[in-house]
VMD Tcl script that draws the C-alpha trace (Angstrom):
set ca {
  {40.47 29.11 25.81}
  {40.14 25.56 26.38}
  {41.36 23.70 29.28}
  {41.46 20.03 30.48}
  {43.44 19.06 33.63}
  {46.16 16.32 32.57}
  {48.50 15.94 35.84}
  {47.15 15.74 39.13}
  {49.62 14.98 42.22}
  {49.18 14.17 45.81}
  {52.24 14.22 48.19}
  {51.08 11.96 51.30}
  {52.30 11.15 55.05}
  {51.61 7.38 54.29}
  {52.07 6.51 50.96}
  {51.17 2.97 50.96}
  {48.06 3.49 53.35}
  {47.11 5.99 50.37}
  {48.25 3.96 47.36}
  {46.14 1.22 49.49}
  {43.04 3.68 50.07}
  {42.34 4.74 46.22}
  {43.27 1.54 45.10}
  {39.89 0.74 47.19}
  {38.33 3.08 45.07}
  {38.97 1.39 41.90}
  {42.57 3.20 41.08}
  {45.52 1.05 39.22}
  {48.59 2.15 40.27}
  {51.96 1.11 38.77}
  {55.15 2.01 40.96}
  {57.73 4.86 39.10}
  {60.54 6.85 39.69}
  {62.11 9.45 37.51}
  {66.00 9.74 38.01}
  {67.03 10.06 41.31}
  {63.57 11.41 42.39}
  {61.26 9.38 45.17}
  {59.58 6.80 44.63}
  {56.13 7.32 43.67}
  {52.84 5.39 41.78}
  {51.13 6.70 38.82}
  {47.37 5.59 37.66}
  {46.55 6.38 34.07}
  {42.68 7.96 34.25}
  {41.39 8.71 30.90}
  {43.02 11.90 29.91}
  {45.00 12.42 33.04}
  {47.76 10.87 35.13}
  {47.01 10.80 38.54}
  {50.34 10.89 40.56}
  {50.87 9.81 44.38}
  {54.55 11.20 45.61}
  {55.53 10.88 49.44}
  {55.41 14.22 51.28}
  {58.46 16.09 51.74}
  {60.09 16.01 55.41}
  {58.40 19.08 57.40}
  {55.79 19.69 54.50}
  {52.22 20.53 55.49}
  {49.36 18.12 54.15}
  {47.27 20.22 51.99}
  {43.74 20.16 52.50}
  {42.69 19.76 48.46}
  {39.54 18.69 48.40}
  {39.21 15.70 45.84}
  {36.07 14.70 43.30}
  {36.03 11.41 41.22}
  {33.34 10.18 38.78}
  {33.65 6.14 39.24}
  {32.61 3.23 37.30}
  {31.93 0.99 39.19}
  {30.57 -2.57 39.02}
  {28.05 -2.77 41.60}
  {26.72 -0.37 44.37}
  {29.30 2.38 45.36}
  {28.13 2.66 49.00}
  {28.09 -1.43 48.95}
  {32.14 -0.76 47.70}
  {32.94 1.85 50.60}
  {31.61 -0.48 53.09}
  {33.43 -3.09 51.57}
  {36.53 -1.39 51.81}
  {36.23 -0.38 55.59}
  {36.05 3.54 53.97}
  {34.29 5.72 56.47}
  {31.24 8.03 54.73}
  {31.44 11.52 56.30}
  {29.01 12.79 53.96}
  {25.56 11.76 51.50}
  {23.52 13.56 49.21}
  {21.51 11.83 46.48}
  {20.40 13.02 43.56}
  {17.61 11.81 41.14}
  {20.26 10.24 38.66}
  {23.12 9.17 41.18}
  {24.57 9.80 44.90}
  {27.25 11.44 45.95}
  {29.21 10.45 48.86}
  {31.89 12.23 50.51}
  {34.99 10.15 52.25}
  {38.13 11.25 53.55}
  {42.09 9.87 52.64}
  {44.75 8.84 54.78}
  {45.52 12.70 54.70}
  {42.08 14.32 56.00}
  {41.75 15.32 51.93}
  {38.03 15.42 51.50}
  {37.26 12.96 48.41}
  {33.84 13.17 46.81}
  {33.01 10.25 45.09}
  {29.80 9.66 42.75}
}
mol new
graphics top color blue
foreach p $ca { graphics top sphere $p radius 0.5 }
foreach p [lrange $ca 0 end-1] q [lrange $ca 1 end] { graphics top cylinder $p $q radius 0.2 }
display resetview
């Protein structure tokens, strides 16, 4: 079998302070809504839409824990500093670094 993930979706507290965070990261959202569903932003990476939908009144946050491959133009680290983005975690490795950062929702993010 052969499998590639295609869809991924985030429902947030805050969606614009999380539209606003992974835009930080390098994410282009554009703003959608299907019928009469909410209101929601969709970034086209590669092979897979990546979907931010406000969370559902009463819903728990999950606790999904989140890891990106960026291109980025520059440093990464100089980015997240940049940005105001808090580093709760660092490993490097001989061919890149990894850092680990946390979204508006307390989702872990790893980011190299």
């Amino acid at each position: 079998m052969s499998a590639k993930l295609n869809l991924l979706v985030l429902r947030c507290q805050d969606l614009s302070a999380s539209k606003k965070f992974y835009e930080q990261l390098g994410f282009q959202f554009h703003k959608e809504q299907h019928r009469t569903g909410p209101v929601h932003y969709a970034a086209q990476l590669e092979e897979m839409v990546f979907e931010l939908y406000p969370l559902k009144p009463g819903a728990a946050v999950d606790q999904t824990r989140l890891g990106f491959r960026l291109s980025v133009e520059g440093d990464l680290k100089e980015r997240l500093d940049r940005a105001g983005i808090e580093i709760c975690d660092f490993t490097h490795h001989p061919k890149y670094s990894v850092y680990v950062v946390q979204d508006p929702d307390g989702r872990k993010v790893v980011l190299s």
